[in-house]
N, C-alpha and C positions, 0 to 999 in steps of 0.2 A: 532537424535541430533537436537534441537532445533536452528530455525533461528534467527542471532543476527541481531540489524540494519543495520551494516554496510552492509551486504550482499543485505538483502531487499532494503538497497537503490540503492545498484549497480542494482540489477532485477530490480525494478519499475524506474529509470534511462532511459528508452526508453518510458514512457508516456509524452506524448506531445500534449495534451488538445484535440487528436481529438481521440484517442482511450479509448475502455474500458477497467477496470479492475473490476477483478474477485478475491478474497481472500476466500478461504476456511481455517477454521480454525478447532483447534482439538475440538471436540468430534460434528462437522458436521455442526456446525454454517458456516453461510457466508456472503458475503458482496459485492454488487453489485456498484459500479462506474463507473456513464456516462460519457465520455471525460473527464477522468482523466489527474491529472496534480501532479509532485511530488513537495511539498512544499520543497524549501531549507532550509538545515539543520539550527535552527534555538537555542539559546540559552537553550533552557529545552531539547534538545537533542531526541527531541522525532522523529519517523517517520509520518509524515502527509500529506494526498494525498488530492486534492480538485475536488468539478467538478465547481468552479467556486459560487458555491451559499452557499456550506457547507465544512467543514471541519473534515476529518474522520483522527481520531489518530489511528494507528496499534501496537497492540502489536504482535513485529517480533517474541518471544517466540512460542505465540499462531499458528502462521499461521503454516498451512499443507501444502498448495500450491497457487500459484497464478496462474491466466490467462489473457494475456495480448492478447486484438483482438479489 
């Protein structure tokens, strides 16, 4: 079953700009974030993580799993 936002944002919900995250998504892609920060939800409704210099948009669909360290 595919992950919707809501959920991934409750998961990435414990980043707080001094941890990393880790997104693996389907068919093996992934995506590395240094001192991740989760951007509040924001009018185009999308989920978006920063490390402060860039802005990565997730599609929660996609993701397989995450790691949070």
């Amino acid at each position: 079953m595919p992950m919707n936002p809501e959920i991934l944002r409750l998961a990435l919900g414990e980043l707080n700009a001094q941890r990393d995250l880790r997104i693996e998504f389907d068919h093996a892609a992934s995506c590395i974030v240094k001192r991740a920060m989760l951007i509040p939800t924001e009018a185009d409704g999308l989920v978006k993580v920063t490390d402060g210099s860039h802005v990565y948009i997730v599609d929660s669909e996609r993701v397989a799993w995450i790691e949070i360290g």
